[in-house]
N, CA, C and O atoms as CSV, one atom per row, in Angstrom:
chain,resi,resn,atom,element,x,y,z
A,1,UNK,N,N,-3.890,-4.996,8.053
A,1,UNK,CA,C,-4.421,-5.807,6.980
A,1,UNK,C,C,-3.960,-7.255,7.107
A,1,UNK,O,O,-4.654,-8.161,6.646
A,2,UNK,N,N,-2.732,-7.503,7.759
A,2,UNK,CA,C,-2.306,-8.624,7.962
A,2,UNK,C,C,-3.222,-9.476,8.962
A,2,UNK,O,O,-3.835,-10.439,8.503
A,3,UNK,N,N,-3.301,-9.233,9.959
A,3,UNK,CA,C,-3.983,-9.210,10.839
A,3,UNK,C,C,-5.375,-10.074,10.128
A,3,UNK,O,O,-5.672,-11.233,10.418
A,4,UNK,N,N,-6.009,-9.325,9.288
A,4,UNK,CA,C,-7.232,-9.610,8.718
A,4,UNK,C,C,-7.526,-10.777,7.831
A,4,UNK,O,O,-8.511,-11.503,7.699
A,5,UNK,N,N,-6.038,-10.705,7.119
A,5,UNK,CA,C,-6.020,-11.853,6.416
A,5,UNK,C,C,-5.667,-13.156,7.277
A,5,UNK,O,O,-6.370,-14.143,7.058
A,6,UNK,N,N,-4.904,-13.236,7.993
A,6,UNK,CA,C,-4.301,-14.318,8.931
A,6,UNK,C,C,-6.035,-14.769,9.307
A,6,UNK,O,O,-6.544,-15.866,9.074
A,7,UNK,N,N,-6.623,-13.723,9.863
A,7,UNK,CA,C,-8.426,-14.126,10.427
A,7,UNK,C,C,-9.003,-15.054,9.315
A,7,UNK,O,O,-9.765,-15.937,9.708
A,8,UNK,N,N,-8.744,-14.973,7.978
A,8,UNK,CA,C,-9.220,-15.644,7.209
A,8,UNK,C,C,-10.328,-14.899,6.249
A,8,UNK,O,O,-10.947,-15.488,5.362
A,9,UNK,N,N,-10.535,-12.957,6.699
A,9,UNK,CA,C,-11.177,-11.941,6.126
A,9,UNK,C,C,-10.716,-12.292,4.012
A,9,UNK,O,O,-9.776,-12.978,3.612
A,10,UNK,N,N,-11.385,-11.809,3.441
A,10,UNK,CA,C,-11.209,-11.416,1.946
A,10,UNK,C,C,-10.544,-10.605,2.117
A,10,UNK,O,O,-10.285,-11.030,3.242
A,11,UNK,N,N,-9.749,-9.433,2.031
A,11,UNK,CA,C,-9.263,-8.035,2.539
A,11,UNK,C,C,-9.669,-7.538,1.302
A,11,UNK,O,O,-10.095,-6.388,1.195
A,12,UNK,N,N,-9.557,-8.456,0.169
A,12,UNK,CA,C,-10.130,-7.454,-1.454
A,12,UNK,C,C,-11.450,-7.015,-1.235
A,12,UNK,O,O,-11.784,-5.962,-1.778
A,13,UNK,N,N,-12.369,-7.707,-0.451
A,13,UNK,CA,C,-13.529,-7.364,-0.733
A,13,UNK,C,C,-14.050,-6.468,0.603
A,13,UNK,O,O,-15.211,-6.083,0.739
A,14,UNK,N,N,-13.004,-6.226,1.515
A,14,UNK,CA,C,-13.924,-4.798,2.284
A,14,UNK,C,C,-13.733,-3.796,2.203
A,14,UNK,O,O,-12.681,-3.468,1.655
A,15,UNK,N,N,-14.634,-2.779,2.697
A,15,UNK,CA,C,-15.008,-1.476,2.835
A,15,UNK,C,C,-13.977,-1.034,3.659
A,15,UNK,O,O,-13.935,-1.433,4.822
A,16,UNK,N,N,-13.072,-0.207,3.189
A,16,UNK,CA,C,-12.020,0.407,4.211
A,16,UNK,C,C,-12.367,1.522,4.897
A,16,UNK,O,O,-13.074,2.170,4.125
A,17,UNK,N,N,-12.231,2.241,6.174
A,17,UNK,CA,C,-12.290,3.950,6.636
A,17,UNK,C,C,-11.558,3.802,5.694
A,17,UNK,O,O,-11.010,2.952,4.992
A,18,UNK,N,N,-11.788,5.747,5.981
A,18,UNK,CA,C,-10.546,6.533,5.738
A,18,UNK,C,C,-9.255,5.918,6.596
A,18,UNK,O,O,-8.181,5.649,6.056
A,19,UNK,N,N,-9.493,5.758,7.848
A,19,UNK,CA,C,-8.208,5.550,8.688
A,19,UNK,C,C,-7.797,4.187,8.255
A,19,UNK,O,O,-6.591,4.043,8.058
A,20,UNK,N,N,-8.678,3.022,8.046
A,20,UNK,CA,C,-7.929,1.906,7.819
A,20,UNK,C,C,-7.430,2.273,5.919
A,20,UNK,O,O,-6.582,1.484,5.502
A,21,UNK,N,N,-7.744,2.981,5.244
A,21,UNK,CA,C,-7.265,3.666,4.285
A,21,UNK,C,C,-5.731,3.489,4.440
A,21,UNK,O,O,-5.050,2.595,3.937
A,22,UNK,N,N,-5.241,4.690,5.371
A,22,UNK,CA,C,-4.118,5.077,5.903
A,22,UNK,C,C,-3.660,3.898,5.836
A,22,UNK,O,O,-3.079,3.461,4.842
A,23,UNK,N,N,-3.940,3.046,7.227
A,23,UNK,CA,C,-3.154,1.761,7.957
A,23,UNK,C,C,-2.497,1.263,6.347
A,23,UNK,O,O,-1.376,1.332,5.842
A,24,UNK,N,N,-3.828,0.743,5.884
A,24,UNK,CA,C,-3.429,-0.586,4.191
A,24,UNK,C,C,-2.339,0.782,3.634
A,24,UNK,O,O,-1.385,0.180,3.141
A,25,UNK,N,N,-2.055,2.356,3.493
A,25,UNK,CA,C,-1.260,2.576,2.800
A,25,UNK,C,C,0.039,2.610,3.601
A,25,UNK,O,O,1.087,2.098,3.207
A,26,UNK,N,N,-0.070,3.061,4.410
A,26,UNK,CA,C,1.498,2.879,5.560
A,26,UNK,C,C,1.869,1.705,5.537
A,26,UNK,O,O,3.090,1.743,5.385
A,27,UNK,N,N,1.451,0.433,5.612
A,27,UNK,CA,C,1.575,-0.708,5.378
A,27,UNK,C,C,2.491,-0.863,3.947
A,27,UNK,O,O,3.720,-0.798,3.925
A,28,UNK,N,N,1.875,-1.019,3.108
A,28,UNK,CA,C,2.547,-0.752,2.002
A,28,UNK,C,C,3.867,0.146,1.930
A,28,UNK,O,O,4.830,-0.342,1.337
A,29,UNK,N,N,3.983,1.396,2.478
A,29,UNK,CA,C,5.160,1.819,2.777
A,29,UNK,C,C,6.500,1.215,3.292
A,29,UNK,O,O,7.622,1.131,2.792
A,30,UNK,N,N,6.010,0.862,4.370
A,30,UNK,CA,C,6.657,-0.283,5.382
A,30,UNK,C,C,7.031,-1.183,4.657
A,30,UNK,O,O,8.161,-1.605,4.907
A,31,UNK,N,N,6.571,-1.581,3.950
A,31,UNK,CA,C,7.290,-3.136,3.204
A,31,UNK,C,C,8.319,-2.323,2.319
A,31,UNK,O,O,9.454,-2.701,2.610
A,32,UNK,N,N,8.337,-1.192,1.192
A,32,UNK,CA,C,9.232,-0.815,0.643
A,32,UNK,C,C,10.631,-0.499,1.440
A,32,UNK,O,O,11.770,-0.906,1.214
A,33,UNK,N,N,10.155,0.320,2.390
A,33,UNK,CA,C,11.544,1.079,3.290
A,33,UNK,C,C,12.221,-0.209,4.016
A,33,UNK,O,O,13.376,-0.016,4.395
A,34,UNK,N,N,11.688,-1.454,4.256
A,34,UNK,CA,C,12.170,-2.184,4.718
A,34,UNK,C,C,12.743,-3.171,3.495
A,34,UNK,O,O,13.077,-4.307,3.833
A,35,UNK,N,N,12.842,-2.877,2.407
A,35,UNK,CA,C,13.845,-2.944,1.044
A,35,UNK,C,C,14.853,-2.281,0.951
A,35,UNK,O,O,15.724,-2.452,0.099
A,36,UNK,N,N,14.852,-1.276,1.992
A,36,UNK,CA,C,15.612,0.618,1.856
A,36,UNK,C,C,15.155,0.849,0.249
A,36,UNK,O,O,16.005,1.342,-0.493
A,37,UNK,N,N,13.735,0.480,-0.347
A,37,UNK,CA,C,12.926,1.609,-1.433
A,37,UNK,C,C,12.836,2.925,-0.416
A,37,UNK,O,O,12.460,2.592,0.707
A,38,UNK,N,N,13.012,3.871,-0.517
A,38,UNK,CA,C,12.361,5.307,-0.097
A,38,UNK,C,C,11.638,6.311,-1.187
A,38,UNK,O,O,12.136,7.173,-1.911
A,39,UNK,N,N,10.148,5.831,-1.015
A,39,UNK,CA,C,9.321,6.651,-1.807
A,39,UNK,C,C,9.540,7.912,-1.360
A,39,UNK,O,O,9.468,8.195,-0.164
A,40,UNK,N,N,9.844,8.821,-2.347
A,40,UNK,CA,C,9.479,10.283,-2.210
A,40,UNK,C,C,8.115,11.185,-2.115
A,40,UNK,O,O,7.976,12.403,-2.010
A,41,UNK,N,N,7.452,10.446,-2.169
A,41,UNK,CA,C,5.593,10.564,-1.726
A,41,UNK,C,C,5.193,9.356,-2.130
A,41,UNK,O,O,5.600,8.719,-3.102
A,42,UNK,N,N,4.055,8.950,-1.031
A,42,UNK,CA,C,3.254,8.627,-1.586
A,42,UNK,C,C,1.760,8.489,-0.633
A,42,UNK,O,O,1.380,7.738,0.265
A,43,UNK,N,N,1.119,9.767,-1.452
A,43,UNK,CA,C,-0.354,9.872,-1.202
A,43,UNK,C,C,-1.177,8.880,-1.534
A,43,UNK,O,O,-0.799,8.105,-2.413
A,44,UNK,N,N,-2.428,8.695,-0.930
A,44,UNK,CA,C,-3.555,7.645,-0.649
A,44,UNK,C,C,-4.505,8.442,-0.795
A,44,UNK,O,O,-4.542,9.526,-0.212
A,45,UNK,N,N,-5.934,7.784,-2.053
A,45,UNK,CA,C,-7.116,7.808,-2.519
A,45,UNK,C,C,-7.380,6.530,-1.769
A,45,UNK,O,O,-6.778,5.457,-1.735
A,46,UNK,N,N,-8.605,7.034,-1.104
A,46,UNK,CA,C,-10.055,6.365,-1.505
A,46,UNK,C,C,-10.676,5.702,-2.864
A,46,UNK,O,O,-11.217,6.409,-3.714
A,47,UNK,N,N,-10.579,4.575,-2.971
A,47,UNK,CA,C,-12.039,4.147,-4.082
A,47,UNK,C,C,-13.348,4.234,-3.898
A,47,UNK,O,O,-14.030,4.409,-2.888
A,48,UNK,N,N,-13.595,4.092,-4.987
A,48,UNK,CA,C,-15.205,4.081,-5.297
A,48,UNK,C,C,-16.047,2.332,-4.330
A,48,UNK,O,O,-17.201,2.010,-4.048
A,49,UNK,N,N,-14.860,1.758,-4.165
A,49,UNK,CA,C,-15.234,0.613,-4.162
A,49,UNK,C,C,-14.846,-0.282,-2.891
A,49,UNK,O,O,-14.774,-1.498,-2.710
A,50,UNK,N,N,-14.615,0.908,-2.046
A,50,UNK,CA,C,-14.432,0.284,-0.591
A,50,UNK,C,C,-12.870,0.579,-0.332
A,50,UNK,O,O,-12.578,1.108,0.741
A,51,UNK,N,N,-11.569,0.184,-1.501
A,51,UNK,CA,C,-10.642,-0.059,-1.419
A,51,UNK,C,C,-9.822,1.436,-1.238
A,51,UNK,O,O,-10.283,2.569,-1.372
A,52,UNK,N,N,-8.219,0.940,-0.827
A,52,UNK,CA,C,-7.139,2.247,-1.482
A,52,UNK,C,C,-6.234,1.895,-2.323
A,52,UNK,O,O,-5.641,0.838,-2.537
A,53,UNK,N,N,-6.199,3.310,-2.940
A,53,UNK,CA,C,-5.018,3.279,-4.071
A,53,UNK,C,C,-3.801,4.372,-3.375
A,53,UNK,O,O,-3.908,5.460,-2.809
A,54,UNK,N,N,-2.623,3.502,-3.721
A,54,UNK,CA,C,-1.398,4.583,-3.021
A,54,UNK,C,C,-0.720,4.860,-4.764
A,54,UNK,O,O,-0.870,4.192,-5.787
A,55,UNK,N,N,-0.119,5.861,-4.556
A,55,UNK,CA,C,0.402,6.225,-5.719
A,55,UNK,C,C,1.676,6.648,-5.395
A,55,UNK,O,O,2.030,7.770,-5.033
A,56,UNK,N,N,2.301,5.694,-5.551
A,56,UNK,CA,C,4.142,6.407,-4.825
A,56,UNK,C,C,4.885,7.108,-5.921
A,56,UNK,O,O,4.778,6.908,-7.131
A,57,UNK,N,N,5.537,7.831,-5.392
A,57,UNK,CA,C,6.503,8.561,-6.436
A,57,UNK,C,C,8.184,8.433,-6.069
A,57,UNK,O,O,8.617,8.875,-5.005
A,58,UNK,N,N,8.758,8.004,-6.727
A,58,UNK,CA,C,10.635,7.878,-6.496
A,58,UNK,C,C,11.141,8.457,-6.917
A,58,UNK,O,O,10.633,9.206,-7.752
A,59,UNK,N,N,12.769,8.512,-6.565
A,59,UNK,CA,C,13.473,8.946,-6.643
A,59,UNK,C,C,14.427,8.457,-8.193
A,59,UNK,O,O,15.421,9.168,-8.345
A,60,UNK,N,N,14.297,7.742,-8.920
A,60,UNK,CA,C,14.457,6.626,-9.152
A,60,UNK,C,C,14.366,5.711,-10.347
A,60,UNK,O,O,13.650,5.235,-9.466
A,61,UNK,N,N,14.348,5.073,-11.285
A,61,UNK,CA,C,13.647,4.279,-12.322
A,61,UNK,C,C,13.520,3.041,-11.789
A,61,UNK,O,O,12.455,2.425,-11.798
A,62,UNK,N,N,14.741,2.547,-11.230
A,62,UNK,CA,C,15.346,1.633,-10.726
A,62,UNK,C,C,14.443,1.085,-9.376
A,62,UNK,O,O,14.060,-0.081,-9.285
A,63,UNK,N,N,14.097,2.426,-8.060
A,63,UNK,CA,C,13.061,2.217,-7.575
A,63,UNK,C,C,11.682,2.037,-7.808
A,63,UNK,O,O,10.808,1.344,-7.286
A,64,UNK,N,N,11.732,2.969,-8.871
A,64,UNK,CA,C,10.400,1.802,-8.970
A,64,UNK,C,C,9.809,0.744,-9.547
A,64,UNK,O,O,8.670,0.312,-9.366
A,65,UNK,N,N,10.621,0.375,-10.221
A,65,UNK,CA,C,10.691,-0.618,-11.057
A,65,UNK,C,C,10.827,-1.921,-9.480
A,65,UNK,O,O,9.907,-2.681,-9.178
A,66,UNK,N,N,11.922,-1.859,-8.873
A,66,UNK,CA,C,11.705,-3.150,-7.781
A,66,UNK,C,C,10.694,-2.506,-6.695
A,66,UNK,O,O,10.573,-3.137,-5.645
A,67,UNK,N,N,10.213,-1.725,-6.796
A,67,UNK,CA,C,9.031,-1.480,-5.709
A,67,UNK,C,C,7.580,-2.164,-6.879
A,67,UNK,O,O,6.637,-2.618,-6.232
A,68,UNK,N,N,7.472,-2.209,-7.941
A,68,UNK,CA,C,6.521,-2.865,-8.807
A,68,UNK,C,C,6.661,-4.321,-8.499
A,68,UNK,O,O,5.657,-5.032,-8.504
A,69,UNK,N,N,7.767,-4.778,-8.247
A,69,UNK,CA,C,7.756,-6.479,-8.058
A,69,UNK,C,C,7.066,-6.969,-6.768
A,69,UNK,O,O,6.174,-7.801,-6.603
A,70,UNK,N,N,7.939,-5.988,-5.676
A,70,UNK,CA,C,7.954,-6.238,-4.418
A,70,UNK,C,C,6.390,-6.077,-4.240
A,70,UNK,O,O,5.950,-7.075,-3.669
A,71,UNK,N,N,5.537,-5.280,-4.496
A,71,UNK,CA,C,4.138,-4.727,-4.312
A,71,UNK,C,C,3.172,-6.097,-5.200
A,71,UNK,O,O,2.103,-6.591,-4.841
A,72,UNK,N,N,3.879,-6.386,-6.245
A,72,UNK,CA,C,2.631,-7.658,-7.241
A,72,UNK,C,C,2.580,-8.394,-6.982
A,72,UNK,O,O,1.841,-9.199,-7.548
């Protein structure tokens, strides 16, 4: 996704695969664990609308509360 944006792409406004699904949610992962956040799941939907939604789950209050900053 980085990649896409650096190109000068919208990234809000495309149509993701499934697989680039994945990529934009592993991505997102990656930025937490490299906080040492360690989500205890977190599964990836499809939208209606091209996009993904990850839904992480912690260990945590505390995690997720600075995984909400780090992500907005």
């Amino acid at each position: 996704m980085n990649a896409l944006k650096a190109a000068g792409f919208n990234v809000g406004r495309l149509n993701l695969t499934p697989l680039a699904q994945q990529v934009a949610a592993e991505e997102a992962k990656e930025l937490l664990v490299a906080v040492n956040i360690q989500p205890i799941e977190a599964p990836f939907f499809g939208r209606g609308d091209g996009g993904v939604e990850v839904r992480f789950v912690f260990g945590t209050e505390t995690d997720h509360v600075m995984a909400k900053t780090i992500l907005a």
